[in-house]
C-alpha positions in Angstrom: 82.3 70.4 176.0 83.8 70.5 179.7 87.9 70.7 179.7 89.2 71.0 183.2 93.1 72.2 183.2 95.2 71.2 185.0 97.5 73.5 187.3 101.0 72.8 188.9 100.7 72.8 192.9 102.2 75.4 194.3 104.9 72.4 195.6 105.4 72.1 191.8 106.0 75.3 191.2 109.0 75.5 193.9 110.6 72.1 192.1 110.4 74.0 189.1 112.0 76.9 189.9 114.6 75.3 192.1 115.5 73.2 188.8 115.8 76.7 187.1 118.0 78.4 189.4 120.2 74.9 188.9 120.3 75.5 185.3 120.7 79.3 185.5 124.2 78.6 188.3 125.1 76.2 185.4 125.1 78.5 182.7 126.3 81.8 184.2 127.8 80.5 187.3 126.5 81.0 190.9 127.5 84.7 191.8 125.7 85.8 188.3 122.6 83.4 189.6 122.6 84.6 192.8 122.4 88.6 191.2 119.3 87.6 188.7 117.3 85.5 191.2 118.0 88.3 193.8 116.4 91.0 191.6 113.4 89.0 190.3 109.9 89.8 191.2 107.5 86.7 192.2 104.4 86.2 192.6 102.4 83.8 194.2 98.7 83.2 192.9 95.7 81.8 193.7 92.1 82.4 192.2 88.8 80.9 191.6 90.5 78.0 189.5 91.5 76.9 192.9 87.8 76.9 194.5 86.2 75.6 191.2 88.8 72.7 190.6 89.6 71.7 194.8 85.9 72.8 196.5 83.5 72.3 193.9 84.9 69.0 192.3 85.7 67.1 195.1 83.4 66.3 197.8 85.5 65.5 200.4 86.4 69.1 200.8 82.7 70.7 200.8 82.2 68.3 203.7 85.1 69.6 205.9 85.0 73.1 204.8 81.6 75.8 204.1 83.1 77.8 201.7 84.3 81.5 203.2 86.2 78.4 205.2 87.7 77.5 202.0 88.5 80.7 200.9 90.4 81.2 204.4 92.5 77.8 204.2 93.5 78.9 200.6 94.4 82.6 201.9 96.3 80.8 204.6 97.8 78.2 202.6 99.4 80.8 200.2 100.5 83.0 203.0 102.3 79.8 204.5 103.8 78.7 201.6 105.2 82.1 200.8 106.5 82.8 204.1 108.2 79.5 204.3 109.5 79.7 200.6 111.2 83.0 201.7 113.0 81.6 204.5 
């Protein structure tokens, strides 16, 4: 049988771990937050879950994109996200 996951957006993702660093200056206060966020390594992924659920699944996007055009948006989209997110 066919299950598709389902992944959390990369928007998601942020939400999340702005609601975590709420709960984390909650519990240890904000200095303590401020040291553990500071010294965390994070990572920003995307893989071939992301062509074979967005380009392959819904035809809106073969239409505006060939696929090395895909794979461009998606390299730019996660450069642009992390870029702004580290700001």
């Amino acid at each position: 049988s066919l299950m598709l996951q389902t992944a959390t957006s990369s928007t998601g993702q942020l939400d999340l771990f702005l609601e975590y660093k709420e709960k984390l200056i909650t519990l240890v206060g904000e200095e303590e937050a401020t040291r553990v966020i500071s010294e965390g390594i994070y990572f920003t992924a995307m893989g071939a879950n992301d062509i074979a659920n967005n380009y392959f699944s819904i035809p809106l996007r073969r239409h505006q994109y060939d696929l090395p055009s895909y794979v461009n948006f998606l390299i730019s989209s996660a450069v642009n996200f992390t870029m702004v997110t580290y700001i």
